[in-house]
C-alpha positions as CSV (number, residue, x, y, z in Angstrom):
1,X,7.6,26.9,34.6
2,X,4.0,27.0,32.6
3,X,1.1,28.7,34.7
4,X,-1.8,26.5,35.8
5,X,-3.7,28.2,32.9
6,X,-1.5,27.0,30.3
7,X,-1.5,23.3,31.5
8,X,-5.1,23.2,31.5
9,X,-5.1,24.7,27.7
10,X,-2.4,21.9,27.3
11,X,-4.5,19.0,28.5
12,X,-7.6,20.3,26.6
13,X,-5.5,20.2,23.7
14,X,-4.3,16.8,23.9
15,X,-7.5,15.5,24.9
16,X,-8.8,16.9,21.8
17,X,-6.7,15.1,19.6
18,X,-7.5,12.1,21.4
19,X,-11.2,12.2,20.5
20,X,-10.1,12.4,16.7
21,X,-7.6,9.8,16.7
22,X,-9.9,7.6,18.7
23,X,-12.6,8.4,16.0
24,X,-10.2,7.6,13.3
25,X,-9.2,4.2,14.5
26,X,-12.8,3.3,14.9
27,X,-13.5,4.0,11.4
28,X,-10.5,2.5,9.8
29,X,-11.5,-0.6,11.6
30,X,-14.7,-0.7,10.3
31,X,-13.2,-0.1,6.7
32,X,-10.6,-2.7,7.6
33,X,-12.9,-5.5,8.2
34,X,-15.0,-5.0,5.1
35,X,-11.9,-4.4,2.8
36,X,-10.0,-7.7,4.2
37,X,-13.1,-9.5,3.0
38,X,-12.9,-8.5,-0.4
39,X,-8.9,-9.3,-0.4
40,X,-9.6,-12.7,1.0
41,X,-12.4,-13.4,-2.1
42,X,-10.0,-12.2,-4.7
43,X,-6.9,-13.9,-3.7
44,X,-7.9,-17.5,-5.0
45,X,-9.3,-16.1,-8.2
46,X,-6.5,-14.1,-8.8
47,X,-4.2,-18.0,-7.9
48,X,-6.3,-19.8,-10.0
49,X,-6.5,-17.7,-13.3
50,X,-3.2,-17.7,-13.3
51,X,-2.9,-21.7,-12.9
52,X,-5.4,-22.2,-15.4
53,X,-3.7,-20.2,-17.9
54,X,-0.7,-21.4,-17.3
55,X,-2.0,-24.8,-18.1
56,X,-2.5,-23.7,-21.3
57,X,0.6,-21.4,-22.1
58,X,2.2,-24.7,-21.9
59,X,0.7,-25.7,-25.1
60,X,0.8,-22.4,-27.4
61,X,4.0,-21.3,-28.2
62,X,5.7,-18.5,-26.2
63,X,5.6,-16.1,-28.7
64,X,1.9,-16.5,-29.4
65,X,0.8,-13.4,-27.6
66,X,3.1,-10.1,-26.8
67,X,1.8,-10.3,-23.2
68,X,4.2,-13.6,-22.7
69,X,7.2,-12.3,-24.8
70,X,10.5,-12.0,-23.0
71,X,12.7,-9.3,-25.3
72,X,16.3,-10.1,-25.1
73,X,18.1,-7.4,-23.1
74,X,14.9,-7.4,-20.7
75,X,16.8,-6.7,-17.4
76,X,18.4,-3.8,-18.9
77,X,15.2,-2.2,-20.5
78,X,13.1,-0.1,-20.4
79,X,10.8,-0.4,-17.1
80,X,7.7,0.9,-16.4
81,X,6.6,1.1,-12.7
82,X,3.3,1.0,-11.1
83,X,3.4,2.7,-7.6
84,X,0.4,2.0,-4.9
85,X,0.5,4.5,-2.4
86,X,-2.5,6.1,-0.6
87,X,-4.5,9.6,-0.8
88,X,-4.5,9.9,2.4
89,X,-1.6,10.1,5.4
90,X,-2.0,9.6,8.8
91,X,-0.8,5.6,8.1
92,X,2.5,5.7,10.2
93,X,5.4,4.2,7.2
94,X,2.6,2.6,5.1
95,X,3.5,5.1,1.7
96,X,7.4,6.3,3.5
97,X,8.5,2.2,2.9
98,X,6.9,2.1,-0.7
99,X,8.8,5.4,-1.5
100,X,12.1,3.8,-0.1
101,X,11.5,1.0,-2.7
102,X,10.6,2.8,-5.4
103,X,14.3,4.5,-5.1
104,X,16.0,1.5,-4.3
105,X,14.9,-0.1,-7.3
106,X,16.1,3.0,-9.4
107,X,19.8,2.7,-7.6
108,X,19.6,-0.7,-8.0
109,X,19.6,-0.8,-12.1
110,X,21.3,2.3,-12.7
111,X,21.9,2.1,-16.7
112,X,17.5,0.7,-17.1
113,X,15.1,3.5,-18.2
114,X,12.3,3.9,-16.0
115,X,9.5,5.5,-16.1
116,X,6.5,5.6,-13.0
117,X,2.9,4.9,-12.8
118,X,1.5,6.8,-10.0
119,X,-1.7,5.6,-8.1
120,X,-2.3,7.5,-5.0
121,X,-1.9,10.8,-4.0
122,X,1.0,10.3,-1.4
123,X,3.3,8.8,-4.6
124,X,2.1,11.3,-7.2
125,X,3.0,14.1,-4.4
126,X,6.3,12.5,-3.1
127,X,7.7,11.6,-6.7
128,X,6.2,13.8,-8.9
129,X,8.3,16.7,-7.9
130,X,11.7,14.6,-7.9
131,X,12.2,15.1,-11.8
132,X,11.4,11.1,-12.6
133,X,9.3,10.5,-15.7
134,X,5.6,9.9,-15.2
135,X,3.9,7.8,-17.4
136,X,0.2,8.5,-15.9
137,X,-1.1,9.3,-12.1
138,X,-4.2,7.9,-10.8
139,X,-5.4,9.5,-7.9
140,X,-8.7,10.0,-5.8
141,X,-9.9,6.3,-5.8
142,X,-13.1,5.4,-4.8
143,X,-14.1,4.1,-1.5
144,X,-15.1,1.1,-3.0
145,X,-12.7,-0.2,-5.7
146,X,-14.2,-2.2,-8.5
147,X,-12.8,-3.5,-11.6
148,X,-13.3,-0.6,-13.6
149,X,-10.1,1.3,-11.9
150,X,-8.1,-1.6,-12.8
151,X,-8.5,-1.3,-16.3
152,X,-7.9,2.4,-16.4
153,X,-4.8,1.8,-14.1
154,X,-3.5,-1.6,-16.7
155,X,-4.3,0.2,-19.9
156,X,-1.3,1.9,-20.2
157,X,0.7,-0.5,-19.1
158,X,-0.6,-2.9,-21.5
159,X,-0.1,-0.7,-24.2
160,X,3.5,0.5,-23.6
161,X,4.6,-3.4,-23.3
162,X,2.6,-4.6,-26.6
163,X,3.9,-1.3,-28.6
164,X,7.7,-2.1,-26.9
165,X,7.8,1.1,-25.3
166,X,8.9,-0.5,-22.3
167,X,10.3,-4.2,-21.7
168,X,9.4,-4.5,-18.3
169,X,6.6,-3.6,-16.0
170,X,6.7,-3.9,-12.3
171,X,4.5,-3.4,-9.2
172,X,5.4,-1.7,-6.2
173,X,2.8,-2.0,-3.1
174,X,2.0,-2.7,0.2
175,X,0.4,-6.6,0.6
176,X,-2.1,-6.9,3.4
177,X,-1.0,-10.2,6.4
178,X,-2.6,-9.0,9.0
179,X,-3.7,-6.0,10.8
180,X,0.0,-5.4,12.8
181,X,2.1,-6.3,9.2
182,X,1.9,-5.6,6.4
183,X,4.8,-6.5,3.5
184,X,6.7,-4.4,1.0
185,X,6.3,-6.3,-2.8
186,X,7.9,-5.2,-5.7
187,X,6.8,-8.2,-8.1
188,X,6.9,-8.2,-12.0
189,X,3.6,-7.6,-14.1
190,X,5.0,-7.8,-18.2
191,X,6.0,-9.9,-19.1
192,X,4.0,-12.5,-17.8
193,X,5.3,-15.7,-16.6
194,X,2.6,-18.2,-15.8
195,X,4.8,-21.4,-15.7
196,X,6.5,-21.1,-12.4
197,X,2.4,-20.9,-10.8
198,X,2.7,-24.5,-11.8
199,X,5.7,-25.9,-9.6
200,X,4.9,-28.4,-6.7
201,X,6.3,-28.2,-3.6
202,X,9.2,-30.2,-4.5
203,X,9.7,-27.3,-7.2
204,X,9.4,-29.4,-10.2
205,X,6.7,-28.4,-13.0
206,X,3.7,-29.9,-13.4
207,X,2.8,-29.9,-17.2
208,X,0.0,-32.1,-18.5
209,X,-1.5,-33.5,-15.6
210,X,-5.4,-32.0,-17.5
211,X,-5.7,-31.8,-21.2
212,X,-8.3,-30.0,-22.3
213,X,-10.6,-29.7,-25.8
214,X,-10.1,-25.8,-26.7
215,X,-13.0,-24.1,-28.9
216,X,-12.0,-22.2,-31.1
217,X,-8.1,-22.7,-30.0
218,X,-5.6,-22.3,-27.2
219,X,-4.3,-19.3,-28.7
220,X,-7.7,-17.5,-29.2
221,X,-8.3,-18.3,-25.9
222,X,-5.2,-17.1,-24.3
223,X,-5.2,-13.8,-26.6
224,X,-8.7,-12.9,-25.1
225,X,-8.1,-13.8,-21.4
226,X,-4.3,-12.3,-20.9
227,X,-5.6,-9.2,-20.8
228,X,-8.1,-9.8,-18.1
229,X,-5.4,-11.6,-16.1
230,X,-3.3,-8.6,-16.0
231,X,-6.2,-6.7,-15.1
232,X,-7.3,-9.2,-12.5
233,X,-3.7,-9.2,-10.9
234,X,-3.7,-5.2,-10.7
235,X,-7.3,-5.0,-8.9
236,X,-6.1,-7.7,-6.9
237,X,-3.0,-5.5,-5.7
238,X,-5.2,-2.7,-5.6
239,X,-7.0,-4.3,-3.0
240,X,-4.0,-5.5,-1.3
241,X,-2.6,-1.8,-0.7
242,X,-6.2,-0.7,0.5
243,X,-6.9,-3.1,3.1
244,X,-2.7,-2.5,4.0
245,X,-3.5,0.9,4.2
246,X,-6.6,1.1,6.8
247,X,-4.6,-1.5,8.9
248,X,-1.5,0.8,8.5
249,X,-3.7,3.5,9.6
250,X,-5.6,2.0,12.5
251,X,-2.0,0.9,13.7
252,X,-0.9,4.5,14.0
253,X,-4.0,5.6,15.4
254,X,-4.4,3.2,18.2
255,X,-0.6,4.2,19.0
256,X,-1.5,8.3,19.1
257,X,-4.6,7.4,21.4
258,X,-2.1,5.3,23.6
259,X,0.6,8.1,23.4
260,X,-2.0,11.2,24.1
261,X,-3.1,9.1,27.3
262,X,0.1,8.8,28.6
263,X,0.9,12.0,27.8
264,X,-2.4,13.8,29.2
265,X,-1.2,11.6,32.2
266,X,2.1,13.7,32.4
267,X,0.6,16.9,32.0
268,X,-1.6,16.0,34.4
269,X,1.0,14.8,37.1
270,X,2.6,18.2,35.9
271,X,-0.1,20.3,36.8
272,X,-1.2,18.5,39.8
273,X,2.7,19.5,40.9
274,X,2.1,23.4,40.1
275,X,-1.0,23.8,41.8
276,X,0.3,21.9,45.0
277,X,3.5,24.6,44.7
278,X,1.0,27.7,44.3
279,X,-1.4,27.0,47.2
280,X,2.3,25.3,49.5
281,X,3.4,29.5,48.7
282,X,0.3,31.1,49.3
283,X,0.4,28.8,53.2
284,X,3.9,29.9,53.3
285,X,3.4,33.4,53.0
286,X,0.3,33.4,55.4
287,X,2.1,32.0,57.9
288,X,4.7,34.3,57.3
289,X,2.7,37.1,57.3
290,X,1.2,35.9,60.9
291,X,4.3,35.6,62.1
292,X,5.5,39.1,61.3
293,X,2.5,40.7,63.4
């Protein structure tokens, strides 16, 4: 059984580690508020650029732009995936799930080529070292992410697809519901597909309903705004997986302040126990000892 002394070092400990975690969730909440703000402003730009150009993808042919080209053999390409993990841990399964999917997906299309885009220092750790090809890591992003980090992180991407280095480029991240969920996506980025944003609710495609007058032409325009959709789309998940991730990590830390209470509870019922055993044997052997004379 543990001396008195070493309870009390115990408790100390624990209660220690429940000023940190206790700080920590504080924190991510604050972060969690501000970043769910900026998710909730970016999601119907992100909707509607995509309706809007999908109006007019309608009325340029397919093969106007490489961004809108589907290469025959596509499912069996080449594939170039972009990982969103975090920098930081402490954020219970938040970058174990996306590593799960990441080698799902790889099991699941076992004759496709793929090579990985690493954002996050959790991914570039985890998968760098498992021998899979790494197209480029992107790691240490800012507190604030701005629009800037998705053009370094869709550059490549962008490049490998229009040069047909790859056939294929997909997104794997975390998307931000609510603070207790967030949901696994894997979700295709190249080549883009901007019909199916124009399907009712019945699931039939609404085509025409707004002409427009295009200066200097639909595929100028479509040329020139592609690649700020595909941008758009990445900052967008970028701020998905951010606000995911500091409501993954204020999850985990309200559950380590809630399991250090009960546990500084125990220890405490524990050493509450030896004391009352110490000072029952040092009655005992008073008595005794009175006895005995």
């Amino acid at each position: 059984m543990p001396s008195l002394i070493d309870m009390r070092r115990r408790i100390r400990a624990v209660k220690s580690t429940q000023q940190i975690t206790k700080a920590m969730k504080m924190v991510a909440a604050s972060k969690l508020r501000r970043a769910q703000e900026r998710v909730v402003a970016t999601r119907p730009f992100a909707r509607q650029a995509r309706h809007v150009l999908a109006s007019i993808a309608t009325r340029v042919d397919p093969a106007a732009h490489p961004l809108l080209a589907r290469r025959p053999g596509t499912e069996k390409g080449s594939t170039l995936l972009i990982v969103f993990t975090s920098d930081r841990g402490l954020c219970g399964s938040f970058n174990t799930n996306v590593i799960k999917a990441v080698g799902g997906f790889i099991r699941d299309n076992p004759g496709r080529k793929i090579s990985l885009g690493l954002v996050g220092r959790k991914g570039r750790d985890l998968l760098g070292r498992r021998g899979f090809p790494v197209r480029f890591e992107h790691v240490n992003l800012p507190k604030v992410i701005r629009f800037p980090e998705a053009e370094v992180i869709a550059a490549p991407a962008i490049d490998d697809f229009m040069s047909g280095r790859v056939d294929s480029v997909y997104l794997i991240y975390n998307e931000f519901k609510s603070v207790i969920q967030q949901k696994l996506v894997v979700e295709p980025l190249l080549p883009m597909v901007l019909g199916a944003d124009l399907n009712d609710a019945a699931g039939t495609v609404k085509t025409g309903t707004v002409d427009y007058i295009y200066e200097p032409s639909a595929e100028r325009i479509l040329s020139v705004l592609l690649k700020q959709l595909v941008e758009a789309q990445v900052l967008r998940v970028l701020l998905e997986s951010n606000a995911a991730f500091y409501a993954a990590q204020m999850t985990a830390m309200d559950a380590a302040v809630r399991n250090s209470t009960e546990m500084i509870g125990s220890l405490t019922l524990t050493m509450n126990k030896i004391r009352q055993a110490a000072i029952t044997r040092e009655i005992i052997e008073v008595v005794s000892g009175s006895q005995a004379l």
